[in-house]
MMTF fields as JSON, N, C-alpha, C and O atoms, coordinates in Angstrom:
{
  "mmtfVersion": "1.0.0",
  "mmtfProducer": "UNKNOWN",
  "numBonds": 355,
  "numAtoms": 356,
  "numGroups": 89,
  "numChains": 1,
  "numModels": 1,
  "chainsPerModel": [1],
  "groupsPerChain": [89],
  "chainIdList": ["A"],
  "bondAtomList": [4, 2, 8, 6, 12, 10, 16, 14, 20, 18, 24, 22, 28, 26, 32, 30, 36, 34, 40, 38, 44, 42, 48, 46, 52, 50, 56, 54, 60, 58, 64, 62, 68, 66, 72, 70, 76, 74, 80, 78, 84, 82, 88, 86, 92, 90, 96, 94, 100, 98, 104, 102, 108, 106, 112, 110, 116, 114, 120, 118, 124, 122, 128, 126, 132, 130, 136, 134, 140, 138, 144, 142, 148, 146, 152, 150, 156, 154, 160, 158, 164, 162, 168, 166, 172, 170, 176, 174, 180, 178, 184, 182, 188, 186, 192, 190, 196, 194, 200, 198, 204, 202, 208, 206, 212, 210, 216, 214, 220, 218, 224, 222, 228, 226, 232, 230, 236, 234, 240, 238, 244, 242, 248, 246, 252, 250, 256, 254, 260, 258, 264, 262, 268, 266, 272, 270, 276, 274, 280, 278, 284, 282, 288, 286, 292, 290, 296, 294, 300, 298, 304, 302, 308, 306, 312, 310, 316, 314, 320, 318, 324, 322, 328, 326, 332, 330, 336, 334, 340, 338, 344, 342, 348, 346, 352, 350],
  "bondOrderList": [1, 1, 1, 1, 1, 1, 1, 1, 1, 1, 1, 1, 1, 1, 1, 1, 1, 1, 1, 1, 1, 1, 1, 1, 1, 1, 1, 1, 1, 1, 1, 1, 1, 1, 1, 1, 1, 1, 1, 1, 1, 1, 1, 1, 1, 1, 1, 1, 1, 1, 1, 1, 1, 1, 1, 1, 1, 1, 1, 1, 1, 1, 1, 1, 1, 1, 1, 1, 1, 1, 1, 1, 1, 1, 1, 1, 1, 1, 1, 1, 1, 1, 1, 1, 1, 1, 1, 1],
  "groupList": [{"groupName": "UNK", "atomNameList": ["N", "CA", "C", "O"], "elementList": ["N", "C", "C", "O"], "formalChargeList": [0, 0, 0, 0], "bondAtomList": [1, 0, 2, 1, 3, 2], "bondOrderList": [1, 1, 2], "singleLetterCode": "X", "chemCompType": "L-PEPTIDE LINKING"}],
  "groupTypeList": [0, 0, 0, 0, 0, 0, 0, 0, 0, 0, 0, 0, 0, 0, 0, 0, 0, 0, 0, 0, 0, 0, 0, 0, 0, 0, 0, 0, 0, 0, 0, 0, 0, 0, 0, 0, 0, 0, 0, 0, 0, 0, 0, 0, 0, 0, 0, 0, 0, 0, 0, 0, 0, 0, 0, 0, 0, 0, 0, 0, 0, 0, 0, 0, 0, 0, 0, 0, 0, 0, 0, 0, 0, 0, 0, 0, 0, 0, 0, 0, 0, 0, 0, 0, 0, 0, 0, 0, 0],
  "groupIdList": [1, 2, 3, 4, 5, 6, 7, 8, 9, 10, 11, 12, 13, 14, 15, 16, 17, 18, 19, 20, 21, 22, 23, 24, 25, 26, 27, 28, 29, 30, 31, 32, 33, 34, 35, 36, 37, 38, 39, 40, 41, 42, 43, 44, 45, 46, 47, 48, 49, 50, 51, 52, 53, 54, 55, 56, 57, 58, 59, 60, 61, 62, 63, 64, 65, 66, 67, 68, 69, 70, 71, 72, 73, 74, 75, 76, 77, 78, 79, 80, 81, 82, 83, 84, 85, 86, 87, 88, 89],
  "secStructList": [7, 7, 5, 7, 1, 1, 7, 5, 7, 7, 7, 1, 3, 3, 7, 4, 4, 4, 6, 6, 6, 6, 2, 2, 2, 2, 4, 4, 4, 7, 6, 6, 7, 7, 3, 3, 3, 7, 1, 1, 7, 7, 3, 3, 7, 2, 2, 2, 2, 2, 2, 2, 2, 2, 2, 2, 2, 6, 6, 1, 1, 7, 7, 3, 3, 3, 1, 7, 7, 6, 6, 2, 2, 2, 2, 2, 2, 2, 6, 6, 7, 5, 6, 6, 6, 5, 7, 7, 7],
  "xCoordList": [0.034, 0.234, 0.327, -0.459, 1.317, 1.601, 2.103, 2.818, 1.684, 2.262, 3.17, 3.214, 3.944, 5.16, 5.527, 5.998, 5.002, 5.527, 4.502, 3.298, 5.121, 4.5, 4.862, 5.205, 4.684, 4.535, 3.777, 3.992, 3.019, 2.398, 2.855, 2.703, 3.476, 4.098, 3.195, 2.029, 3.844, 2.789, 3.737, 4.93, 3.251, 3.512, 2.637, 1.526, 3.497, 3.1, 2.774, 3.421, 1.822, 1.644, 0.794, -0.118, 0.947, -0.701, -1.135, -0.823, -1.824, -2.712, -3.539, -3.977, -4.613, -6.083, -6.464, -7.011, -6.006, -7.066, -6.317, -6.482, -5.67, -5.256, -5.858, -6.162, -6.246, -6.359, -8.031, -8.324, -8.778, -10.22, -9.753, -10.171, -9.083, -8.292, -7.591, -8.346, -6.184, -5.625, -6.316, -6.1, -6.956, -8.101, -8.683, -8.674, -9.26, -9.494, -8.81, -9.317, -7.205, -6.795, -6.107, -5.677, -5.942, -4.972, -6.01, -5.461, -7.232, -8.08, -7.811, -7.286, -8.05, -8.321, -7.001, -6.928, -5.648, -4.462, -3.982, -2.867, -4.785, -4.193, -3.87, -3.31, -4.535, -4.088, -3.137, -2.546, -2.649, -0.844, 0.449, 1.571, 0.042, 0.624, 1.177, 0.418, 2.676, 3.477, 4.472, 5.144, 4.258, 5.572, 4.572, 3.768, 4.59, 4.359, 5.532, 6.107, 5.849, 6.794, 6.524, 5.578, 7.181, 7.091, 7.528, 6.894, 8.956, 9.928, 9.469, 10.135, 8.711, 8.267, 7.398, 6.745, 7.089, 6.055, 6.345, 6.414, 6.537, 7.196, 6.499, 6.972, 5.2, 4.949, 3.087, 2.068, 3.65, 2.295, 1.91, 2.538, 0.644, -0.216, -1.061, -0.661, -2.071, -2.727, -3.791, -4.437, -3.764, -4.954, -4.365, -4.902, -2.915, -2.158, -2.04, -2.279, -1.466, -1.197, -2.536, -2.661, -3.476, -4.979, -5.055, -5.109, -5.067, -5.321, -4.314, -4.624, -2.943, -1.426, -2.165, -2.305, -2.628, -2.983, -4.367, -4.664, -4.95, -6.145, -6.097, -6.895, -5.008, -4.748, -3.986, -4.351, -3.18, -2.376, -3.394, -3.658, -3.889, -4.988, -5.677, -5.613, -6.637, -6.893, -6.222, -6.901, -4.751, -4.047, -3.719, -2.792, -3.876, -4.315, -2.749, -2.615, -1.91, -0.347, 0.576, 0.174, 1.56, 2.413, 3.152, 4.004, 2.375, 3.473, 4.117, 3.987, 5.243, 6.384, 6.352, 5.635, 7.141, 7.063, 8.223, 9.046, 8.586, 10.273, 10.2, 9.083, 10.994, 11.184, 10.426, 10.065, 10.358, 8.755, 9.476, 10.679, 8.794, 8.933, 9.197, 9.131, 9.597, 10.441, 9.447, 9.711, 7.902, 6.742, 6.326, 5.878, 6.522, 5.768, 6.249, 5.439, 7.504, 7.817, 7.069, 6.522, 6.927, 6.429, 4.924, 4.527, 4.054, 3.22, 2.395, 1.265, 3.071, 2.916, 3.113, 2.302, 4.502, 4.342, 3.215, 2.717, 3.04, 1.639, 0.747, 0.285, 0.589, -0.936, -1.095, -2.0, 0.339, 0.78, 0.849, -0.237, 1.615, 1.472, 2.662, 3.624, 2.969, 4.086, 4.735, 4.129, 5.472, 6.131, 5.448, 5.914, 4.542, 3.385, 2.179, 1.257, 1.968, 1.35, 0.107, -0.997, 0.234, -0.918, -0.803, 0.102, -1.762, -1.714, -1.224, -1.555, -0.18, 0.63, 0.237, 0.377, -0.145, -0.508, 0.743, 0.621],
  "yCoordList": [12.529, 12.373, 13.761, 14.616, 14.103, 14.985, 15.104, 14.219, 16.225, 15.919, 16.552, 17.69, 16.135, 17.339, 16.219, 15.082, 17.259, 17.308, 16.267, 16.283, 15.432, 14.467, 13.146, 12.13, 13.414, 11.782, 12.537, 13.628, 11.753, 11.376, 10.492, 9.273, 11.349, 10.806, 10.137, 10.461, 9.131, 8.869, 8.931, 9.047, 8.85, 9.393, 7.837, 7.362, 7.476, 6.263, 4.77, 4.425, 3.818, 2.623, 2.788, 3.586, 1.819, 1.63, 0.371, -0.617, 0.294, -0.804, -0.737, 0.412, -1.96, -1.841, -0.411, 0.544, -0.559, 0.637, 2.445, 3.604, 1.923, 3.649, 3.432, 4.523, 2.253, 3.082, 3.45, 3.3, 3.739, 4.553, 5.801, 6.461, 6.499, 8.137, 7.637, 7.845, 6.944, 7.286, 7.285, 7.907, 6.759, 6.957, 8.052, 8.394, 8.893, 10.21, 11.151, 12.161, 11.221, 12.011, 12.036, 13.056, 10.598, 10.863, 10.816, 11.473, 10.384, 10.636, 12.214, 12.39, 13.207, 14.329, 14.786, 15.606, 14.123, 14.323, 13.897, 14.27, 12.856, 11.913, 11.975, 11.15, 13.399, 13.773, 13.962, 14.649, 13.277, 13.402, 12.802, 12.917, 12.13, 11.678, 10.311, 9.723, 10.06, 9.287, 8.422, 7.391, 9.134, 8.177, 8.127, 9.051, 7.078, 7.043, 6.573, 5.487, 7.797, 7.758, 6.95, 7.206, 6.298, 4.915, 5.394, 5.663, 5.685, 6.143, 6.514, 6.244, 6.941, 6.947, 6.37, 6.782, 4.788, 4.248, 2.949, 1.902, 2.82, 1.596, 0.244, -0.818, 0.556, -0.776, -0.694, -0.01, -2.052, -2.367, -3.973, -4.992, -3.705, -4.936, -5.107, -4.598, -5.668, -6.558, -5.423, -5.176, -4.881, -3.497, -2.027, -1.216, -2.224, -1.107, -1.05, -0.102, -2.648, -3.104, -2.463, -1.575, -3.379, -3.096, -1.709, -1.307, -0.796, 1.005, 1.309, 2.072, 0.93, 1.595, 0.791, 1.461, -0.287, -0.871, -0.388, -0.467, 0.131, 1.045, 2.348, 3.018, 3.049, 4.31, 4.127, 4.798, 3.39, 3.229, 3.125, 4.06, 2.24, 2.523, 3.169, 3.588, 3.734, 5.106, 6.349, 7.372, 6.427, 7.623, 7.486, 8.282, 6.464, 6.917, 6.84, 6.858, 6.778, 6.452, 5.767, 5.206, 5.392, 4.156, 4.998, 5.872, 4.303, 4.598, 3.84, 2.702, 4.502, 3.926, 4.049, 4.978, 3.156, 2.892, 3.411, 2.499, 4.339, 4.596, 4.121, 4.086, 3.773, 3.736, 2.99, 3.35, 1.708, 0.507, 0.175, 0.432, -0.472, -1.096, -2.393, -2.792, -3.281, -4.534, -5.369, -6.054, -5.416, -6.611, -6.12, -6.965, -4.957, -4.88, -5.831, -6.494, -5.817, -6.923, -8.146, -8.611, -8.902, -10.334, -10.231, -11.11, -9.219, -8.93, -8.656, -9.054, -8.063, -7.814, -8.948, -9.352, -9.803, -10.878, -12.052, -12.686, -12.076, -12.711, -12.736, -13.726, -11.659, -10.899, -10.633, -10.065, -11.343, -10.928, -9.681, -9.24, -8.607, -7.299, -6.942, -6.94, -6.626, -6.09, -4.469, -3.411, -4.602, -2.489, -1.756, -0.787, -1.841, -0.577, -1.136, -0.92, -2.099, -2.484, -2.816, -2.981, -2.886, -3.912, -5.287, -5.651, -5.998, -7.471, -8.102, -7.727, -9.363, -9.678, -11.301, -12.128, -11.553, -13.444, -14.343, -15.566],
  "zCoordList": [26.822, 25.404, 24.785, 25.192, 23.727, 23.207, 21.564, 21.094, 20.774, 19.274, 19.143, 19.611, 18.622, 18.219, 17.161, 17.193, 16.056, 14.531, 14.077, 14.332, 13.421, 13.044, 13.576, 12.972, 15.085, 15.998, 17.212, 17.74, 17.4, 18.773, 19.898, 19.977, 20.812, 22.269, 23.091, 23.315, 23.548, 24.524, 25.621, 25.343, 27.192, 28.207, 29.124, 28.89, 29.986, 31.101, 30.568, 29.579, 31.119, 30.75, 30.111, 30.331, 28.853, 28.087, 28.468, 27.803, 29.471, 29.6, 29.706, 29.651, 29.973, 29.855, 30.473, 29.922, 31.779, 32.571, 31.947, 32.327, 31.086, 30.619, 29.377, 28.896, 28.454, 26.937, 26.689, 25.503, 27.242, 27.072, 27.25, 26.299, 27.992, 28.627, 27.28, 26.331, 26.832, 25.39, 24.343, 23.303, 24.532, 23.08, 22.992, 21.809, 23.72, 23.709, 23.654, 23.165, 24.186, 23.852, 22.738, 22.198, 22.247, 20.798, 19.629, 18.745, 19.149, 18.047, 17.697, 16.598, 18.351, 17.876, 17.371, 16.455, 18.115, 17.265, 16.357, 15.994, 15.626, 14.866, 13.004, 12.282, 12.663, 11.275, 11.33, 12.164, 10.26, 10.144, 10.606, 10.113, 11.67, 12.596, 11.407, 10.637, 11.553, 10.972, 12.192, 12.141, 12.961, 14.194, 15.432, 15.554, 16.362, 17.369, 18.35, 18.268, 19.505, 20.021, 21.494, 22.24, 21.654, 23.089, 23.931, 24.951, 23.723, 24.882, 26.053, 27.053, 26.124, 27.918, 28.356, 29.315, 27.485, 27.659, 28.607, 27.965, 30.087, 30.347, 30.513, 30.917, 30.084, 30.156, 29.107, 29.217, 27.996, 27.405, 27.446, 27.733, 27.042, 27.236, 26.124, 25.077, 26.107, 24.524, 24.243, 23.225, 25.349, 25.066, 24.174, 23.419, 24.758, 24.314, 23.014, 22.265, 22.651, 21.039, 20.227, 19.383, 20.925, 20.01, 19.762, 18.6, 20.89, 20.741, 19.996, 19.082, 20.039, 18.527, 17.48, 16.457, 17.401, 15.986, 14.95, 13.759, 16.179, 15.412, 15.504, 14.848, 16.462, 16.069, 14.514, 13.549, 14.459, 13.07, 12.127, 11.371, 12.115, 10.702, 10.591, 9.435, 11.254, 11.091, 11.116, 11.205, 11.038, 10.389, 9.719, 9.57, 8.441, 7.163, 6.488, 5.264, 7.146, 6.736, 6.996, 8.015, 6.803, 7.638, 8.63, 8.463, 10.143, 11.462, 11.446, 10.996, 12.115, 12.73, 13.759, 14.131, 14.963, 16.106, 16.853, 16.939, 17.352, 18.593, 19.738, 20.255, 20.246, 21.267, 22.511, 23.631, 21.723, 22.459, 23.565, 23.608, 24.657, 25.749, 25.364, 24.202, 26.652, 26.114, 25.582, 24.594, 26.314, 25.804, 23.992, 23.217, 23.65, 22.603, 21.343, 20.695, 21.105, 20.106, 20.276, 19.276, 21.684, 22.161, 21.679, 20.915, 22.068, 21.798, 20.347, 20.068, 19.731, 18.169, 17.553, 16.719, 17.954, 17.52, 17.501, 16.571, 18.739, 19.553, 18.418, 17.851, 18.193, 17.353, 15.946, 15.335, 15.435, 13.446, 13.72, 13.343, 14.258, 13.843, 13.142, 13.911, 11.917, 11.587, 11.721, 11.889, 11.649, 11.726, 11.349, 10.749, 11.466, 11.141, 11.38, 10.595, 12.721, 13.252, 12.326, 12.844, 11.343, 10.224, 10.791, 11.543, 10.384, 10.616, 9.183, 8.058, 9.616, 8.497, 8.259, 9.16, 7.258, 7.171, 6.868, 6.791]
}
């Protein structure tokens, strides 16, 4: 995981057994942060969603999402998450 500018990259799968290691490394990056970049993310799961959905609210601004893997739409949907991974009623 890496920042450049104002998005936070992520790098491999976010699944269960990776997001305790992503959670640590992206909190300390997370002022400012407006985009979260997917693109090299090939594969997420309900753990991944949960860790983008509470990294998102705690940065304090509306993210946007690039470059998701194919489950994350199914998933977000799954879960009410809308484009900025808020929960939507």
């Amino acid at each position: 995981m890496a920042r450049a500018g104002e998005a936070l990259r992520f790098a491999g799968p976010l699944l269960r057994a990776q997001v305790a290691e992503a959670w640590r490394q992206a909190l300390p990056q997370l002022v400012g942060v407006r985009r979260f970049d997917l693109a090299q993310v090939p594969a997420i799961d309900s753990a991944g969603i949960a860790l983008l959905a509470e990294l998102a609210a705690r940065a304090g601004e509306t993210v946007a999402v690039d470059g998701p893997p194919p489950e994350y739409a199914a998933l977000c949907a799954a879960y009410r998450l809308g484009p900025a991974l808020a929960f939507v009623t």
